[in-house]
C-alpha positions in Angstrom: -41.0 -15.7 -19.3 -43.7 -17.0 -17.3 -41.9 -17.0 -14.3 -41.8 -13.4 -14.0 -45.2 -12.3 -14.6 -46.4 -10.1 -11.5 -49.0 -12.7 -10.5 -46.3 -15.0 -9.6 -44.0 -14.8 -6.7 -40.4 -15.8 -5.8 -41.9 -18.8 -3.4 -43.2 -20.4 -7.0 -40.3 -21.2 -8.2 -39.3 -24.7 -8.6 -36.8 -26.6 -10.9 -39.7 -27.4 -13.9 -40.0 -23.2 -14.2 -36.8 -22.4 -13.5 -34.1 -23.3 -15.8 -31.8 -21.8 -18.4 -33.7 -23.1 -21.3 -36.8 -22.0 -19.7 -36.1 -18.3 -18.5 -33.9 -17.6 -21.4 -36.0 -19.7 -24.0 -35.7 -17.1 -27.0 -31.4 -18.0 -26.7 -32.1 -21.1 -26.4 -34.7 -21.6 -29.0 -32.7 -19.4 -31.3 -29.8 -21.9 -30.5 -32.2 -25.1 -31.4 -32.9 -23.1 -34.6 -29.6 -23.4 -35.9 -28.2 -26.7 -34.3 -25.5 -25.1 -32.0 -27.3 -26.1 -28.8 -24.4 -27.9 -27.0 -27.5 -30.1 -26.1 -27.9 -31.6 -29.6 -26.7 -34.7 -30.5 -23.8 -34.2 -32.8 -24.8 -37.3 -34.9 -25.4 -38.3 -38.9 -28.2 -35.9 -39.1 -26.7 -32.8 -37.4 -23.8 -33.3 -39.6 -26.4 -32.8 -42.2 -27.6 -30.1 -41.0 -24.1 -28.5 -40.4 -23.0 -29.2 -44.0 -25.9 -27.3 -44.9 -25.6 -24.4 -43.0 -22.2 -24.0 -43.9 -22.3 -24.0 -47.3 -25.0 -22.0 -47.4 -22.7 -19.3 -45.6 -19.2 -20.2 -47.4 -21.4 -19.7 -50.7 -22.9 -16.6 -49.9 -19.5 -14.7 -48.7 -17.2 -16.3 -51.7 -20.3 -14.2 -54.1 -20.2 -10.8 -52.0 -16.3 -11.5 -51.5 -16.2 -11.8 -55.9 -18.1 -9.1 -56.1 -16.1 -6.5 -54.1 -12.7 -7.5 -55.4 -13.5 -7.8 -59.1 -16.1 -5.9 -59.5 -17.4 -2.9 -57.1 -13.6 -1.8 -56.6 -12.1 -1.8 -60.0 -15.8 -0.4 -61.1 -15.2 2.5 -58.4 -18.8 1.7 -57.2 -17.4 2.2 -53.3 -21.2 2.1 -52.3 -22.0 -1.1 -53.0 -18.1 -1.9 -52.1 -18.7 -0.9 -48.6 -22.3 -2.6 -48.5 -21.3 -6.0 -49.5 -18.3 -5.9 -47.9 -20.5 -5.4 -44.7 -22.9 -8.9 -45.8 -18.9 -10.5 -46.0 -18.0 -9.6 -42.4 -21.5 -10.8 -41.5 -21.4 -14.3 -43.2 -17.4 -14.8 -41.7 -18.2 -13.6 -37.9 -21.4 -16.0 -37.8 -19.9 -19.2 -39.2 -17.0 -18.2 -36.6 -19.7 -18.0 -33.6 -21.1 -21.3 -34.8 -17.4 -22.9 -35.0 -16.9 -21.5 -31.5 -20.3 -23.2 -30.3 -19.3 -26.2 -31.6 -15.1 -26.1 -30.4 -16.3 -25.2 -27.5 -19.5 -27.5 -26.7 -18.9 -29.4 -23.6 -17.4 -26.4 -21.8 -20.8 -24.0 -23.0 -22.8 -26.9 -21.7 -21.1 -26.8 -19.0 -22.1 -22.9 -18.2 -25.1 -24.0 -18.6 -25.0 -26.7 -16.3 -24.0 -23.9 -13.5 -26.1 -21.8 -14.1 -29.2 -24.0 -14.0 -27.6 -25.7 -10.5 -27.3 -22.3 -8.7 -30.8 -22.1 -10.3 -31.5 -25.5 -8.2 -29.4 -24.3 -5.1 -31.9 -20.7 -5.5 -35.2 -22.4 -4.7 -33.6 -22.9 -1.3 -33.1 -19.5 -0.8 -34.1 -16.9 1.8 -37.0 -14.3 0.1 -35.0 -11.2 -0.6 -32.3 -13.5 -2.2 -34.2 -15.5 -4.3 -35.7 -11.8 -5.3 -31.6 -11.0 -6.3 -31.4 -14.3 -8.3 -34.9 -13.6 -10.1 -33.9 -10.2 -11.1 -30.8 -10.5 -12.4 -32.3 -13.6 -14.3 -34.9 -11.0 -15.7 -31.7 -9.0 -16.7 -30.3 -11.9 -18.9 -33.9 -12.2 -20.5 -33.9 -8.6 -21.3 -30.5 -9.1 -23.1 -32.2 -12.3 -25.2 -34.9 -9.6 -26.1 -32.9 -6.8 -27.1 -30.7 -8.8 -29.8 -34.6 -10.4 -31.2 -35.6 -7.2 -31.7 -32.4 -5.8 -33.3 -31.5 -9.0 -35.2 -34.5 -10.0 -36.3 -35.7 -6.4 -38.0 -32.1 -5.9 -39.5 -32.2 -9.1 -40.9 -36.0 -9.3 -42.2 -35.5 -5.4 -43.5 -33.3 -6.9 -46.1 -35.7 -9.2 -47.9 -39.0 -7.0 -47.2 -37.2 -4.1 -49.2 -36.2 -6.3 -52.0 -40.0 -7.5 -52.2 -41.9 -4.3 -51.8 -39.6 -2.5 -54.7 -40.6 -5.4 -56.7 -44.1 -5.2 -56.0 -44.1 -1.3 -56.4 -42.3 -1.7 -60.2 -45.1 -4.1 -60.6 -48.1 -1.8 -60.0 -46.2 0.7 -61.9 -46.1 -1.9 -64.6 -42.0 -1.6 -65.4 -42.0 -5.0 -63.5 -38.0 -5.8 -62.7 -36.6 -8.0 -59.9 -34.9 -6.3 -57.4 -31.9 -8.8 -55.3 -31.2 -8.7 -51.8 -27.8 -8.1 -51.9 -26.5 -5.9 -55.0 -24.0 -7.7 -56.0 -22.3 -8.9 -59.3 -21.8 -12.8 -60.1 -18.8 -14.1 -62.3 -19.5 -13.7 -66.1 -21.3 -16.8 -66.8 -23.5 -17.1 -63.3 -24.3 -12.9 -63.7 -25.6 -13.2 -67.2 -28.6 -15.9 -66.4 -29.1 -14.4 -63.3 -32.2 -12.5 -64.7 -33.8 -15.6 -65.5 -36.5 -16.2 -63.2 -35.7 -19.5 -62.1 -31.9 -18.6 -61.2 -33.3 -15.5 -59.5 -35.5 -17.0 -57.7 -32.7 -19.6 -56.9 -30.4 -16.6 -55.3 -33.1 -15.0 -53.4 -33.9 -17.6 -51.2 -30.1 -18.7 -50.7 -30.2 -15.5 -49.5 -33.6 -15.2 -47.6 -31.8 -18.2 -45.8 -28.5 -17.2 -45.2 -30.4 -13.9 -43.4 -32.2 -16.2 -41.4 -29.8 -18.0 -40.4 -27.2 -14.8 -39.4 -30.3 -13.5 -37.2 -30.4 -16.9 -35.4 -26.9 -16.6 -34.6 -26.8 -13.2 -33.4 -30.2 -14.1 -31.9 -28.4 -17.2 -29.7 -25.0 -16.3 -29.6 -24.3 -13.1 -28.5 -26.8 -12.9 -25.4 -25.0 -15.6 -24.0 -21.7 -13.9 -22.3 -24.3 -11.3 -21.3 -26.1 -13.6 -19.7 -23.7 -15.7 -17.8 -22.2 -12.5 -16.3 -25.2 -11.4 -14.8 -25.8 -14.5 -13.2 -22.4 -13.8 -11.9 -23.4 -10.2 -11.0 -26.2 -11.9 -8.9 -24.1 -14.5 -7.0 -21.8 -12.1 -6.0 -24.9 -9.8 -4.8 -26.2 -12.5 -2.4 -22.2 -13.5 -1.1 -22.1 -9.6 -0.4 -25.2 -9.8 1.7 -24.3 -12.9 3.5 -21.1 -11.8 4.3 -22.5 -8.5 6.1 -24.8 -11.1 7.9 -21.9 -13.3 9.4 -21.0 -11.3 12.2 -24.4 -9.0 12.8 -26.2 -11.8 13.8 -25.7 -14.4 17.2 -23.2 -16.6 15.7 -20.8 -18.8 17.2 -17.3 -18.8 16.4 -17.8 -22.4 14.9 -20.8 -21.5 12.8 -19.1 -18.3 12.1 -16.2 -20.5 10.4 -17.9 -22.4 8.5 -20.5 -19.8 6.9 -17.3 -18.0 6.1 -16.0 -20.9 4.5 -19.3 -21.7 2.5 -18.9 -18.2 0.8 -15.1 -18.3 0.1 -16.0 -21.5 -1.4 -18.5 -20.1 -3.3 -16.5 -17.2 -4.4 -13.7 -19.6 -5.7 -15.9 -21.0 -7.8 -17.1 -17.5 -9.4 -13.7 -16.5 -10.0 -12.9 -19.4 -11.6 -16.1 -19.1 -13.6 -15.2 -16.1 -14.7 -11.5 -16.5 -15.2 -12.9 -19.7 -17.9 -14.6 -17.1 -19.6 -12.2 -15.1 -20.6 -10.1 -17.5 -21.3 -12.3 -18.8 -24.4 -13.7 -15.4 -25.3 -11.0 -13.3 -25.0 -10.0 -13.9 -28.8 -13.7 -14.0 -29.7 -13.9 -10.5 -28.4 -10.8 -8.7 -29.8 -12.2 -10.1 -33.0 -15.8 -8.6 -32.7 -14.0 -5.7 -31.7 -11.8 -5.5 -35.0 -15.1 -6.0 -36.8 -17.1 -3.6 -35.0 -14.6 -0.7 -35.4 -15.0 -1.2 -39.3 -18.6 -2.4 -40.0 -19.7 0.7 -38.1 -18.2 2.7 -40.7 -19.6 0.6 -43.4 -23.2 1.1 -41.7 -22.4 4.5 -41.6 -20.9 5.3 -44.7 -24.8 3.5 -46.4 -26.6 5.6 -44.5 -25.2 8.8 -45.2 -24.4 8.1 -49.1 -28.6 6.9 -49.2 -29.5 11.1 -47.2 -27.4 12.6 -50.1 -30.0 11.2 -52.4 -32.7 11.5 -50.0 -33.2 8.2 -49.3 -34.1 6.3 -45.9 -31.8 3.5 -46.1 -34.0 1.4 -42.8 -32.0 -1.9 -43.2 -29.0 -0.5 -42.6 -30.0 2.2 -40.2 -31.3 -0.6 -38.1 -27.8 -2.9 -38.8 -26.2 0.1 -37.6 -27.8 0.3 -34.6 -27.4 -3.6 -34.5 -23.3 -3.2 -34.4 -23.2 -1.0 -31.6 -25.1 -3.1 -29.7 -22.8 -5.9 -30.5 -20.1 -4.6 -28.5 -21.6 -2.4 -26.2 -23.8 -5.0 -24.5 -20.7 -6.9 -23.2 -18.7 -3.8 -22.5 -21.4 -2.6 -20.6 -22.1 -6.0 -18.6 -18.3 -6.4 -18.2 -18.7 -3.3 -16.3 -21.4 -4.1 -13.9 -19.3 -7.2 -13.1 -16.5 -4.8 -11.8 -18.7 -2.8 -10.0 -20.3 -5.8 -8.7 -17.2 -7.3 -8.0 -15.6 -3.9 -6.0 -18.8 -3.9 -3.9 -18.2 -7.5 -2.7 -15.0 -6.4 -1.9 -16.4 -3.7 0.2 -18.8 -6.1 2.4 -15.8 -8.3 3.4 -14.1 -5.1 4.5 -17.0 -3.6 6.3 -18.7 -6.6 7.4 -17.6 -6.2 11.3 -14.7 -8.5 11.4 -12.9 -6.4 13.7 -15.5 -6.8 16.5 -14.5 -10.6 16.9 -11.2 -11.2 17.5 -11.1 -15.1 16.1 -7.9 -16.3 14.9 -9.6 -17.9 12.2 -12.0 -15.7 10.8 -9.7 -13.2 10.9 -7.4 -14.8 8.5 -10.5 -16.2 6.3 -11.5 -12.5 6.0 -7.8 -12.0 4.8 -7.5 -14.3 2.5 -10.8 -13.2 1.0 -9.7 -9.8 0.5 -6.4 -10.8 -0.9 -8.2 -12.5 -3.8 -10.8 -10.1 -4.5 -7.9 -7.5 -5.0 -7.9 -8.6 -8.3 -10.7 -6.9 -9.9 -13.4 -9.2 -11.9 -13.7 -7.8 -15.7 -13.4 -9.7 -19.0 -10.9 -8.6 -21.8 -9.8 -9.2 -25.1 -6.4 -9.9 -26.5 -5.3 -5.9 -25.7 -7.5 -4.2 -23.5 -10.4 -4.6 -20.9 -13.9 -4.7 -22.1 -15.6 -1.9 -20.2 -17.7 1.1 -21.5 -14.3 3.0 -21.7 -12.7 0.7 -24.6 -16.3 0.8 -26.0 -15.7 4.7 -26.3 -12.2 4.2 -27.8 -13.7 1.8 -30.3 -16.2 4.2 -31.5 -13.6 6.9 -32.0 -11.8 4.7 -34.1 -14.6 3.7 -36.2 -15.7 7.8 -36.9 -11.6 8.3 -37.7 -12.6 5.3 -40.5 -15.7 6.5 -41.6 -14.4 10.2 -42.1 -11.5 8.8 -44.4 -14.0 6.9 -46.2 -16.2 10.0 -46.6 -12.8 12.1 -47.3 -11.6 9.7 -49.7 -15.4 9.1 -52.1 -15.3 12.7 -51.9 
């Protein structure tokens, strides 16, 4: 974040500053954290590593899996139902986002990789569009901070509660110890369980397992945000240098080949973007799917905690968490069309018509041909603007009203 304090203008930029993992060094750090960097050697010790972290999430949602199916259900407890089956969703999506980071290594590396050249390419710049690529840049940054702030509260509210109940029954003097997670073991694992030792043994396999589902949220889920802004910005600049091509004294020959620097360049975006969706698009009718139910699931903790006048905080704040989730790429999905509809607009109204060279002419058209298509990511079924992210959330209150209707 150095880069952008005031003190420092665009003209200080150079390639030791301005990188990927530098600028957006909390995703990247996050990503380090738990060995999905694309960067990381995949050798003995990272399959160590990767061992570990995925039994420690297998582990943790075959216990909250047991304990909704044979226990909370036919025990009618629908509280703790809904609540664990939230922490199941949880464990499943993030060993999903770290299967997809490792799938999909060479081509996330390679996002990278473009993003830290047009980085390069920026320092070249003109000042006003080195000023386009440093804001949006500051855009992806804010994205990395928004999902520290919501990941890593939800995820250390968990363990604090659990800890401060324990050290409140202990100044009361009715020590007991008080889980994470409420949920029940199979017969022989759930009657040792209060056994110090065993306890102590299932808190920090959980402590763990919530530490490692905020790193993944932390690293993961800024990323598409992030890549589409840099996007947003790129198409930004082409829309300005397009409405420069014919204002200015240009020949006819440099007029040519400027146009054909930015088709070029907007190639390149499209099929950016097009590779996107292609290895999100299931990714994203997935966190969909989930989001429309563990809204619900938040919501249905929250509300059952106010009829006994009780703050439930963690899951207010995992709440909160979920819709950002989806809204932040519907949301950035939708600057990209609007992004994308103005660069349409330039081309149209750059003062092509004022030259009358074969050429250009038919460069223009071609350009305007493509960018009929409008840039905007989707899953399997539907775009991913703010539109499906209002559908989504009236299918997740239709939910949580017939789970309220039916705990009646």
């Amino acid at each position: 974040m150095a880069i952008f304090r005031k003190d420092i203008p665009a003209s200080k930029m150079n390639h030791q500053n301005f990188t990927f993992d530098k600028i957006f060094t909390i995703t990247a750090k996050a990503m380090i954290l738990n060995r999905s960097h694309p960067s990381i050697p995949r050798n003995w010790f990272w399959v160590f590593q990767f061992l570990v972290i995925l039994t420690l999430s297998a582990t943790t949602f075959l216990f909250l899996i047991n304990s909704v199916l044979f226990y909370d259900i036919p025990a009618r407890r629908y509280a703790e139902a809904s609540k664990n089956s939230t922490m199941a969703i949880v464990a499943f999506t993030v060993t999903i986002k770290y299967l997809f980071m490792l799938y999909f290594q060479k081509y996330m590396q390679d996002l990278i990789d473009v993003v830290d050249r047009d980085f390069k390419l920026a320092l070249d710049f003109e000042e006003e569009e080195k000023e386009i690529v440093i804001m949006y840049a500051k855009k992806g940054s804010k994205a990395s901070w928004y999902w520290l702030l919501a990941a890593s509260s939800t995820s250390s509210l968990f363990p604090l509660k659990a800890l401060l109940k324990m050290g409140y029954s202990y100044w009361k003097g009715e020590f007991e110890l008080i889980p994470m997670f409420d949920m029940r073991f199979p017969d022989r694992v759930d009657i040792v369980k209060e056994i110090p030792a065993v306890f102590a043994f299932y808190f920090v396999l959980c402590f763990m397992f919530s530490c490692y589902a905020g790193s993944m949220y932390i690293g993961f889920d800024p990323l598409v945000p992030i890549f589409l802004l840099h996007i947003c910005g790129q198409l930004n600049i082409l829309s300005k240098q397009i409405m420069r091509i014919f204002t200015e004294n240009n020949s006819e020959e440099e007029i040519n080949e400027k146009l054909k620097h930015v088709n070029i360049k907007l190639q390149d975006l499209y099929w950016l973007i097009e590779n996107i969706k292609s290895k999100f698009t299931v990714l994203f009718e997935y966190n969909m799917k989930t989001t429309t139910f563990l809204l619900p699931l938040a919501l249905f903790q929250v509300v059952e905690d106010l009829k006994r006048s009780q703050l439930n905080l963690e899951f207010i704040s995992f709440f909160i968490a979920t819709i950002l989730h989806f809204y932040m790429p519907c949301f950035y999905s939708d600057n990209l069309l609007d992004q994308s509809n103005y660069l349409r607009e330039s081309i149209y109204s750059c003062g092509w018509e004022k030259h009358s060279d074969t050429r250009a002419r038919k460069t223009i058209l071609l350009m305007m041909t493509r960018t009929t298509k409008p840039l905007v990511l989707s899953t399997v079924f539907y775009p991913i603007c703010l539109d499906t992210f209002a559908e989504m959330c009236r299918q997740a209150y239709a939910i949580f009203n017939i789970m309220s209707a039916a705990c009646a």
